[in-house]
ZARORO-402016 format. One record per residue: x negated, y negated, z negated of N, C-alpha, C in turn; residue in three letters. Coordinates in steps of 0.05 Angstrom, whole numbers, padded with zeros to 5 digits, always signed. Atoms other than C-alpha are relative to their C-alpha. Layout:
BEGIN
XYZXYZXYZALA...
# end
This chain:
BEGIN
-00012-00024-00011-00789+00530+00550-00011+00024-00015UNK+00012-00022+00026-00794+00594+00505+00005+00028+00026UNK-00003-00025-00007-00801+00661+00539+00006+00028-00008UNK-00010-00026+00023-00763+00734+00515+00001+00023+00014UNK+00003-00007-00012-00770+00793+00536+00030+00014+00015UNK-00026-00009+00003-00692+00806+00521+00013-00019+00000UNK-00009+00024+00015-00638+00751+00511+00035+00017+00006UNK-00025-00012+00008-00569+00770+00492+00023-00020+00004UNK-00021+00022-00010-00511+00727+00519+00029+00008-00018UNK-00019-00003+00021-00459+00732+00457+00002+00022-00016UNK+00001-00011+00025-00448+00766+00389+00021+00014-00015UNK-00027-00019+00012-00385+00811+00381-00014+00030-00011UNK+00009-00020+00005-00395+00882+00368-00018+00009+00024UNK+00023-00001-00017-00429+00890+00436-00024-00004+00000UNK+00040+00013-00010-00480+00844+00434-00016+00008-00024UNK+00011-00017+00025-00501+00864+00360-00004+00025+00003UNK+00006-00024-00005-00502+00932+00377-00037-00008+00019UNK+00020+00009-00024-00548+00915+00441-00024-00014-00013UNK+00014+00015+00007-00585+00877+00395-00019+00015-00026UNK+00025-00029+00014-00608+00934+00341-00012+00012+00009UNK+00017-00017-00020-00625+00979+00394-00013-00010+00013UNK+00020+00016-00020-00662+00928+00431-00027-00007-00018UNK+00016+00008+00020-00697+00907+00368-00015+00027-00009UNK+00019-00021+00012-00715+00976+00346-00016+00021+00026UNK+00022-00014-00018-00746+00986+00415-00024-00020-00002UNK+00016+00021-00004-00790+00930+00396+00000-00020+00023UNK+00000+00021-00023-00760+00886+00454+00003-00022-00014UNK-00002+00015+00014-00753+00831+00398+00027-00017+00020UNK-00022+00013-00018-00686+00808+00428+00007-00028-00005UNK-00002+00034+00006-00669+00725+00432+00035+00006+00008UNK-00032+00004+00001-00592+00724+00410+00013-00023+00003UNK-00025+00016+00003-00549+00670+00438+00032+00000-00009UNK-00038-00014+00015-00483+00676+00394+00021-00017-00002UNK-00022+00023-00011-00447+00618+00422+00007-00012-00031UNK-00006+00029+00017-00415+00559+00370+00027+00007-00010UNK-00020-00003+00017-00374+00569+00314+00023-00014+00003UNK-00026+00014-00004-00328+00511+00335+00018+00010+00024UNK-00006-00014-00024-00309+00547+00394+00020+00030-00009UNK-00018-00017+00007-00245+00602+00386-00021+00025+00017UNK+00005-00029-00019-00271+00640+00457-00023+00009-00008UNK+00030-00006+00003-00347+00648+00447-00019-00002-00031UNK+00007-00004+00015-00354+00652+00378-00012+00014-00017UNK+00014-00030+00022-00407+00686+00324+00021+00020+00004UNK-00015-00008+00006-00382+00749+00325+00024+00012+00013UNK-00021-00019-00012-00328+00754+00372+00033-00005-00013UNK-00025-00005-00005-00256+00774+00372+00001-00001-00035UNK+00000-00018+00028-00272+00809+00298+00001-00029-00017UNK-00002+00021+00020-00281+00738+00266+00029-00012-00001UNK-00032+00008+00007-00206+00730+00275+00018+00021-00015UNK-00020-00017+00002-00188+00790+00252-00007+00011-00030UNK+00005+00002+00025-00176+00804+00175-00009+00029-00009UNK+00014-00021+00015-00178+00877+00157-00004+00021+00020UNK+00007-00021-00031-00208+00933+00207-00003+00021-00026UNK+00001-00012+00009-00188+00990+00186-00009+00030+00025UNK+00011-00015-00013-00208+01028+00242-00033+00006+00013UNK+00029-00001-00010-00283+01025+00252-00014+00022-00021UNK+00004-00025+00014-00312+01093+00233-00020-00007-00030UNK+00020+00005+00020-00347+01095+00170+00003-00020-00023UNK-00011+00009+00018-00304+01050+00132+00020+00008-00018UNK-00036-00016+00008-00250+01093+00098+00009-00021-00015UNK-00005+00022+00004-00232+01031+00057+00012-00017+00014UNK-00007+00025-00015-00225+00985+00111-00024-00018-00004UNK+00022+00022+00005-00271+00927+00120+00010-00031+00015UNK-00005+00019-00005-00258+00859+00134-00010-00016+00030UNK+00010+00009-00027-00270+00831+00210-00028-00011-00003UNK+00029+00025+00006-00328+00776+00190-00017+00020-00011UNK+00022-00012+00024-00353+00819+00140-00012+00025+00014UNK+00017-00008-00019-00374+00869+00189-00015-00006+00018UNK+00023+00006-00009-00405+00828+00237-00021-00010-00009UNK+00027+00010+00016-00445+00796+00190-00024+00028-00012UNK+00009-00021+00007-00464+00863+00165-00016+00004+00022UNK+00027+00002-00026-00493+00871+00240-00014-00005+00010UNK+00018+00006-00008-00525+00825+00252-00023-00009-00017UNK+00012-00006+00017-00556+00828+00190-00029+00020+00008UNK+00016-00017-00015-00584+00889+00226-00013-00003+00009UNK+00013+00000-00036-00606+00872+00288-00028-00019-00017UNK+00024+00016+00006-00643+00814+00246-00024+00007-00020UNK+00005-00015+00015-00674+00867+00197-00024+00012+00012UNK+00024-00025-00002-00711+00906+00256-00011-00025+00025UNK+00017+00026-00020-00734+00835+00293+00013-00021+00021UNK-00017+00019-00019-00677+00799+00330+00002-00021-00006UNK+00005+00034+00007-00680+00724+00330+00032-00008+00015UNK-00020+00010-00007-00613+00679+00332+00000-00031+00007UNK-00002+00027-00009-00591+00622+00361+00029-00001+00001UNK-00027+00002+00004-00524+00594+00342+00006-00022+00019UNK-00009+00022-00019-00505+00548+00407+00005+00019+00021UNK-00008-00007-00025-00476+00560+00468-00008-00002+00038UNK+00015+00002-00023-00507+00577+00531+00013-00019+00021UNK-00014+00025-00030-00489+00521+00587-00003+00006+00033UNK-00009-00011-00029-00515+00549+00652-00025+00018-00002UNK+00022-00016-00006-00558+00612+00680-00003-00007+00025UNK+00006-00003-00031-00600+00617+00737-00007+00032+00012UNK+00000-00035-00003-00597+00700+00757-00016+00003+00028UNK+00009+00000-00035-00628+00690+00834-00015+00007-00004UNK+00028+00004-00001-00700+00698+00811-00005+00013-00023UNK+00005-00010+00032-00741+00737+00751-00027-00014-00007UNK-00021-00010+00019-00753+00718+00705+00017-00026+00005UNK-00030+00018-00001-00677+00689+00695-00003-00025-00027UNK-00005+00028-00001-00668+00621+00678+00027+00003-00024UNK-00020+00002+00012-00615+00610+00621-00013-00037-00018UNK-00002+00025+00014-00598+00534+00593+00019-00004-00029UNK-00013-00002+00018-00577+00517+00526+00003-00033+00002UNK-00002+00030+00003-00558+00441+00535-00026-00005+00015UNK+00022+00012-00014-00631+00413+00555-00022+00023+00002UNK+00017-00028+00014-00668+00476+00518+00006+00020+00030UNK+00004-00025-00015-00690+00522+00573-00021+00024-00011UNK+00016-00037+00017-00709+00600+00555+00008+00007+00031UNK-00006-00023-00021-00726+00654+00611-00009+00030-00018UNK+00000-00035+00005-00720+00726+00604+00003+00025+00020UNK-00002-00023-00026-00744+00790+00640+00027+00013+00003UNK-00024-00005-00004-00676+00816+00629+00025-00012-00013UNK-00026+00019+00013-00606+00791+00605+00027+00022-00005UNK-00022-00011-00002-00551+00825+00578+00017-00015-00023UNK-00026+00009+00007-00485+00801+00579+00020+00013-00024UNK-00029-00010+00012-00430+00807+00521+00013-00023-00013UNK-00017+00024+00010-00389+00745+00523+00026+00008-00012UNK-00036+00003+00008-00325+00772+00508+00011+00001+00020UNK-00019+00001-00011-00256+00764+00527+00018-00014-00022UNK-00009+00014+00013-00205+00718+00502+00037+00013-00004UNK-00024+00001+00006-00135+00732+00480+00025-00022+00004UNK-00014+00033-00007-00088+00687+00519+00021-00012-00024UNK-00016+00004+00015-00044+00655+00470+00026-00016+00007UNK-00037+00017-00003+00028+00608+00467-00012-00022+00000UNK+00001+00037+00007-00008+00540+00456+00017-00011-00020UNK-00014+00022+00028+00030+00535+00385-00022-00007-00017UNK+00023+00008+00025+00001+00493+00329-00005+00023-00022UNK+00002-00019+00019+00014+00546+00283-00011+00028+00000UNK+00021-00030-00007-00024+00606+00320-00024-00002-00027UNK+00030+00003+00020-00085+00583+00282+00002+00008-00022UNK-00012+00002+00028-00051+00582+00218+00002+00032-00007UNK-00008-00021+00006-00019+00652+00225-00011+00022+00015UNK+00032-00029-00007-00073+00698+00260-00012+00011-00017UNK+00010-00018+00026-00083+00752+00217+00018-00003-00023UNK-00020+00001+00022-00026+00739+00175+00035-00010+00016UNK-00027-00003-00012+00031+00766+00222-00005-00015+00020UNK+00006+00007-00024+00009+00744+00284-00028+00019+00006UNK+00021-00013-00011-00033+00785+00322-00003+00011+00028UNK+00011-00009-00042-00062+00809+00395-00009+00019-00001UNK+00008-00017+00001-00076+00874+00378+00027+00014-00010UNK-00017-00021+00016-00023+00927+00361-00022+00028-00004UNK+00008-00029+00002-00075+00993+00369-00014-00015-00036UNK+00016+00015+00029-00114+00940+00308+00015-00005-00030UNK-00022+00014+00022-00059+00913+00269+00030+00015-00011UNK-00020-00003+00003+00003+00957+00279+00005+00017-00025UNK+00000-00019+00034-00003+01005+00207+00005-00021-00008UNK-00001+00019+00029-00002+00937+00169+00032+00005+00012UNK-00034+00004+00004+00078+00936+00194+00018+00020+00001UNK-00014-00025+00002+00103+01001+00172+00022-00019-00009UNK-00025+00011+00003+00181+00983+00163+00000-00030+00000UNK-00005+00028-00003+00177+00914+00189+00020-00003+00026UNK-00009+00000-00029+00215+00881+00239-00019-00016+00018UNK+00025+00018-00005+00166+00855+00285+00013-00008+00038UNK+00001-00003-00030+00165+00823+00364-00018-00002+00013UNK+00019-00004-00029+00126+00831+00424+00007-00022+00021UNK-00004+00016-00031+00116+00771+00475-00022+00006+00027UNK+00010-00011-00022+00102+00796+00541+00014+00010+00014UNK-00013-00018-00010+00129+00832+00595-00005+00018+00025UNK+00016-00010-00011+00069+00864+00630-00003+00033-00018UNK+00003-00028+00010+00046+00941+00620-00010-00005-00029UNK+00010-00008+00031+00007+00920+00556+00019-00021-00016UNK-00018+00008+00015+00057+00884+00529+00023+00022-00008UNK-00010-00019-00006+00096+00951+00544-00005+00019-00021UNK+00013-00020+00024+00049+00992+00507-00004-00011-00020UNK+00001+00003+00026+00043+00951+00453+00029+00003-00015UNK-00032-00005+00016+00116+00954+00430+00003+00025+00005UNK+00000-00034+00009+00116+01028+00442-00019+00013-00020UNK+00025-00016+00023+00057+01041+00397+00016-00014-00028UNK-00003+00013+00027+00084+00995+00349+00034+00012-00011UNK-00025-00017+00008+00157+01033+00344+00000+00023-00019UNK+00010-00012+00019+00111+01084+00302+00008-00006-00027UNK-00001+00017+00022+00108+01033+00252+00020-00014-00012UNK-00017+00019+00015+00163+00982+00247+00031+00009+00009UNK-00031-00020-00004+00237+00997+00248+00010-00001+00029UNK-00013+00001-00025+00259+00957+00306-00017-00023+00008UNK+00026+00022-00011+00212+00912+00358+00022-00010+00029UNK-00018+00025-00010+00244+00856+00393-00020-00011+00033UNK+00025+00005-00019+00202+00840+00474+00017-00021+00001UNK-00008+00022-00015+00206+00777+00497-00006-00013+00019UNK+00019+00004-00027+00199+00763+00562+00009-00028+00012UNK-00006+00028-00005+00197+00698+00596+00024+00005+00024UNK-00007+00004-00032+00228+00716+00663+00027+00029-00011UNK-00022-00020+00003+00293+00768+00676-00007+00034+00009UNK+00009-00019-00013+00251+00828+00691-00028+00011-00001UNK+00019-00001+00009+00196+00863+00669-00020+00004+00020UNK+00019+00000-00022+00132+00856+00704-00024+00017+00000UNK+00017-00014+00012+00099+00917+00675+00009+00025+00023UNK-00009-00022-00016+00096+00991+00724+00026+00006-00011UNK-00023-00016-00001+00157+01030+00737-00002+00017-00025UNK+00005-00017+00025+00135+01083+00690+00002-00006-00036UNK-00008+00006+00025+00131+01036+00636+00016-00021-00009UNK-00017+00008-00001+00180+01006+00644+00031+00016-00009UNK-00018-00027+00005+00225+01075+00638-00006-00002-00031UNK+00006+00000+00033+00189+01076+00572+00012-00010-00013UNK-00016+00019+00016+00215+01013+00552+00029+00007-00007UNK-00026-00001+00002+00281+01018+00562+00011+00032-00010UNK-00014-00026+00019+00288+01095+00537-00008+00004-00028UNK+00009-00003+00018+00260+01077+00477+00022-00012-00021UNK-00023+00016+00017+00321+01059+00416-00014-00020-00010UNK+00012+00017+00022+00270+01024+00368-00004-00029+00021UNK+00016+00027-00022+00256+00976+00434+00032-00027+00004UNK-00022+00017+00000+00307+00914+00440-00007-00023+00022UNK+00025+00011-00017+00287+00873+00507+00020-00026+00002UNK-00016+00023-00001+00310+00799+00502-00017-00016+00027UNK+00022+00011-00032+00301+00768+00580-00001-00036-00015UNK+00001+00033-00006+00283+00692+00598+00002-00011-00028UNK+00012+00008+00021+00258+00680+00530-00031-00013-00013UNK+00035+00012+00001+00195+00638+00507-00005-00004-00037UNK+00022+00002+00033+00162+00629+00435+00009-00035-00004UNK+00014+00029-00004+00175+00548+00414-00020-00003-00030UNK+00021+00007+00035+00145+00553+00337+00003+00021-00014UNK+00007-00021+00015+00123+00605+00296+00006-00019-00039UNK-00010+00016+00026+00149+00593+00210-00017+00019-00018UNK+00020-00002+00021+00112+00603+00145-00019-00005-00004UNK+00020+00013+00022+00054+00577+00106-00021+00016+00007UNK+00022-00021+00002+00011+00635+00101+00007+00021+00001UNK-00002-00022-00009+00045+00688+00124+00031+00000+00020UNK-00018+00002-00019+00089+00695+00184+00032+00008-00012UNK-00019+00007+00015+00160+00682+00159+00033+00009+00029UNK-00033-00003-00029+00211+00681+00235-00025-00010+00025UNK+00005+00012-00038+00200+00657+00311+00016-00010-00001UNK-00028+00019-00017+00241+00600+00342-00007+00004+00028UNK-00006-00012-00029+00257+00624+00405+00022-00019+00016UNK-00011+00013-00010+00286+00591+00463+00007+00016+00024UNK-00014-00013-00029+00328+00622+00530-00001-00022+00013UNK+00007+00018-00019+00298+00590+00582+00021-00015+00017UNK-00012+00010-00026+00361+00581+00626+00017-00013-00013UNK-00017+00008+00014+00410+00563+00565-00007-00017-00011UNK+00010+00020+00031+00368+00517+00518+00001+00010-00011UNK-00002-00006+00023+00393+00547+00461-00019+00009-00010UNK+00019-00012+00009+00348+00560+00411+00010+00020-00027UNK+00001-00010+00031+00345+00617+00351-00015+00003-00015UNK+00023-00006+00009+00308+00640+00301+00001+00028-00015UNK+00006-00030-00005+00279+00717+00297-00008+00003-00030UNK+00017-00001+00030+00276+00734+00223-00023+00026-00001UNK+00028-00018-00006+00210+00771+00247-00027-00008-00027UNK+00019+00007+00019+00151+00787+00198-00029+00004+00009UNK+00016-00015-00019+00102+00815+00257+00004-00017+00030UNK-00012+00011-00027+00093+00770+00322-00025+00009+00012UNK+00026-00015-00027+00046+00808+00377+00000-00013+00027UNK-00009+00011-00030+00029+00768+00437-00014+00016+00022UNK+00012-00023-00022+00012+00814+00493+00003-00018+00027UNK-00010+00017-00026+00014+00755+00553-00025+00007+00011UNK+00034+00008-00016-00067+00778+00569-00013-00009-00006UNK+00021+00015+00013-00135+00770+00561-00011-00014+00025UNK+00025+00015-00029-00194+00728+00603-00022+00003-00005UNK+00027+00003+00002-00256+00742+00605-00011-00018-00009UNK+00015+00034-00002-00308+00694+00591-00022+00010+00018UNK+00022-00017-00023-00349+00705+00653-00012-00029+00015UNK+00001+00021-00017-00344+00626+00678-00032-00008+00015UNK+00032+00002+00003-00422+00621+00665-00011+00014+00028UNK+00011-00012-00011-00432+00675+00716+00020+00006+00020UNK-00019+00007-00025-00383+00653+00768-00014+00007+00024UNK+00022-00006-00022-00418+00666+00842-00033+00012-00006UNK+00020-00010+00006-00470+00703+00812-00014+00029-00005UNK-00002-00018+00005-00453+00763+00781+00028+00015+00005UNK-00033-00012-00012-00388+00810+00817+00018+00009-00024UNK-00026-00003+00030-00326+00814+00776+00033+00010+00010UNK-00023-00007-00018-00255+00840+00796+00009-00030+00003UNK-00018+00028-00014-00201+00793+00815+00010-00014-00039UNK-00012+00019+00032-00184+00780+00736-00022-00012-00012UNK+00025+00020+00011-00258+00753+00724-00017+00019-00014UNK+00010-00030+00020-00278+00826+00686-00026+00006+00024UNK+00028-00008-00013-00358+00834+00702+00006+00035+00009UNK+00003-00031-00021-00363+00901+00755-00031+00012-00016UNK+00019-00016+00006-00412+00948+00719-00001+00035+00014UNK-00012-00032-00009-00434+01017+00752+00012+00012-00019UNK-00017-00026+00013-00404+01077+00740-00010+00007-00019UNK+00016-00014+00020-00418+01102+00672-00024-00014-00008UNK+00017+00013-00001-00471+01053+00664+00009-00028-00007UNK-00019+00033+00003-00477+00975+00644-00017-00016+00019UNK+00014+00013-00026-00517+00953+00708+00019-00008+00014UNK-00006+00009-00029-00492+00901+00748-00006-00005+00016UNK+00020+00000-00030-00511+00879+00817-00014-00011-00004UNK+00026+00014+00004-00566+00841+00794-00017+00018-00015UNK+00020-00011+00017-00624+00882+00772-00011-00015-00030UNK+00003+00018+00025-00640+00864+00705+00012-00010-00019UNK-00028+00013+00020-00574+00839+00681+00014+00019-00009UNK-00017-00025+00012-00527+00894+00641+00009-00025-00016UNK-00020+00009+00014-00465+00879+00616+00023+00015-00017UNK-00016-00017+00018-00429+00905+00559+00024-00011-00013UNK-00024+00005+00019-00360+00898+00512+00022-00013+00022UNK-00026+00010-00004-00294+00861+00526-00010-00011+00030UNK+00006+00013-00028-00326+00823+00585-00002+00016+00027UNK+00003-00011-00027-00329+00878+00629+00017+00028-00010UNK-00011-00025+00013-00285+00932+00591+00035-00011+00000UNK-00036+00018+00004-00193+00908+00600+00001+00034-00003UNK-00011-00020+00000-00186+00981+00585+00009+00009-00034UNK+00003-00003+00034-00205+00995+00509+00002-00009-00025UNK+00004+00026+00017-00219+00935+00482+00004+00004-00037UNK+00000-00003+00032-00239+00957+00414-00025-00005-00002UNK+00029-00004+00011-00295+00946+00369-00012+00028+00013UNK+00015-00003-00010-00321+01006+00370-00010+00015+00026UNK+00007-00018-00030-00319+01030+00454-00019-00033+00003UNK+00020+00028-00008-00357+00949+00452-00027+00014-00019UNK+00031-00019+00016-00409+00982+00400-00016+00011+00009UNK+00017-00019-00015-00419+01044+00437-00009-00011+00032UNK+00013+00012-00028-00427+00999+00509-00019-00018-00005UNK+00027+00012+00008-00473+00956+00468-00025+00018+00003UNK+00019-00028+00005-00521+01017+00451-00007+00006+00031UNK+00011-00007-00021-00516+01035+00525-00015-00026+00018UNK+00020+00016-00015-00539+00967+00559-00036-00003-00014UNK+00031-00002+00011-00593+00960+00505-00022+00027+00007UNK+00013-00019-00014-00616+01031+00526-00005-00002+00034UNK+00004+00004-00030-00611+01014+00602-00013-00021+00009UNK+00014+00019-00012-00641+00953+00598-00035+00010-00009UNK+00027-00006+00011-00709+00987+00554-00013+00019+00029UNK+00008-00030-00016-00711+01045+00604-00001-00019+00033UNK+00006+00023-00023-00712+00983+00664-00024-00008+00001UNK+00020+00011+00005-00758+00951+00633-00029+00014-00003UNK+00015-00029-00003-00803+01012+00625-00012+00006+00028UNK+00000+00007-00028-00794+01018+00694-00016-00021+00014UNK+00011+00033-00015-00819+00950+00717-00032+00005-00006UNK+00027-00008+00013-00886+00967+00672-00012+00017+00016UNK+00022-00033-00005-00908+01033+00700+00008-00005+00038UNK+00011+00008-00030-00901+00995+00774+00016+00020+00008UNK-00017-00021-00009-00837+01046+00786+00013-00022+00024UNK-00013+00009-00016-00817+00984+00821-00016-00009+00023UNK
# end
């Protein structure tokens, strides 16, 4: 059993952030950065799927998803952060210090902060894999500049499926929604959007069956749920907006979360109801969901957890 005084529960832009600033308070932070074979909990994060970020300040260039987190945690391991590339299996939060299992490997830690993520629900095609990041994507605020004059579609028919085909009307000539059901299931308001928008084209009771091209998104075969019939969308841009999930399973009855599984942090703050535990990025953020508002909530749990810990020392408690 190894003891830390920090341990970091995943490795996107959150937890790397959380993990410089933790490091250059001399809390020598113990990074779990979950298993490369793994889509949800992987090194890294969301960003290891995603090819060119052109929005993370300080790149005017652009920079490549991987190639920035590696750059970070480069960091964090620069000013004393230690890694561990496996995936945590279960915590124990009841008691301090907290209890975390890596398979048989037990580590405790005076504090713990969370940044598992959030997952990008997808279609269940074989060809997602293939064509992520090359005309497939779950981001329009991330991706939508690459499809200036494209024709691109949107599957969804929730508010952010909403807003993603309105943001993306900027960009591409004309954007195609496809919704499973006869009726969109996104607010009133944006729903008005939708439909007053020309560039918007809303095809109902439609589903995704196979995505086409090699190495770069080529059409959609599409199917109308109530007809059979199938076509195919000579689309060069496919955005799936169906929702994300947390990854919170770990900290099921433990730590409070809304009704979608998204960790409850105070106000303005990354304290959850467990003293000791802070939680930052995608895992407790369905609002922003960007690199860097996960960066700057990294920076704040690693500050909230030093200034705790501080606390605990000088017998404040």
């Amino acid at each position: 059993m190894s003891h830390h005084r920090v341990v970091i529960i995943g490795s996107g832009p959150a937890g790397l952030t959380a993990a410089i600033y933790a490091a250059r308070a001399n809390l020598l932070p113990f990074v779990i950065e979950g298993e490369p074979s793994s889509t949800s909990d992987q090194p890294g994060g969301q960003l290891m799927l995603t090819t060119d970020v052109e929005n993370f300040p300080g790149f005017p260039e652009g920079i490549m998803g991987p190639e920035l987190m590696v750059r970070m945690r480069e960091q964090a391991v620069r000013f004393g952060a230690t890694f561990l590339t496996e995936k945590v299996t279960s915590v124990d939060l009841s008691s301090r210090p907290f209890g975390i299992w890596v398979r048989n490997e037990h580590y405790t830690a005076d504090a713990v902060i969370v940044s598992t993520g959030a997952q990008s629900l997808m279609l269940g095609l074989e060809a997602e894999s293939r064509l992520l990041g090359h005309g497939l994507s779950t981001c329009a605020t991330c991706d939508g500049f690459f499809f200036r004059g494209h024709e691109i579609a949107v599957v969804g028919g929730g508010d952010s499926a909403v807003e993603e085909a309105s943001f993306l009307t900027k960009f591409a000539t004309k954007v195609t929604m496809l919704v499973r059901r006869d009726e969109l299931r996104a607010s009133k308001i944006m729903q008005a959007r939708a439909f007053s928008n020309p560039k918007i084209d809303i095809v109902w009771n439609t589903v995704v069956d196979d995505l086409l091209g090699d190495d770069k998104l080529e059409g959609a075969v599409v199917r109308n749920v109530q007809t059979g019939t199938t076509t195919t969308l000579p689309v060069t841009g496919l955005f799936v907006a169906i929702g994300h999930r947390p990854n919170t399973d770990l900290f099921k009855g433990s730590l409070e979360m809304d009704e979608n599984g998204y960790l409850l942090t105070q106000e303005g703050s990354s304290y959850t109801n467990i003293e000791g535990v802070f939680a930052c990025g995608d895992v407790q953020d369905h609002t922003y969901r960007q690199a860097i508002t996960a960066a700057g909530s990294g920076c704040m749990a690693a500050i909230d957890c030093e200034r705790w810990l501080e606390s605990l020392h000088h017998g404040a408690h």
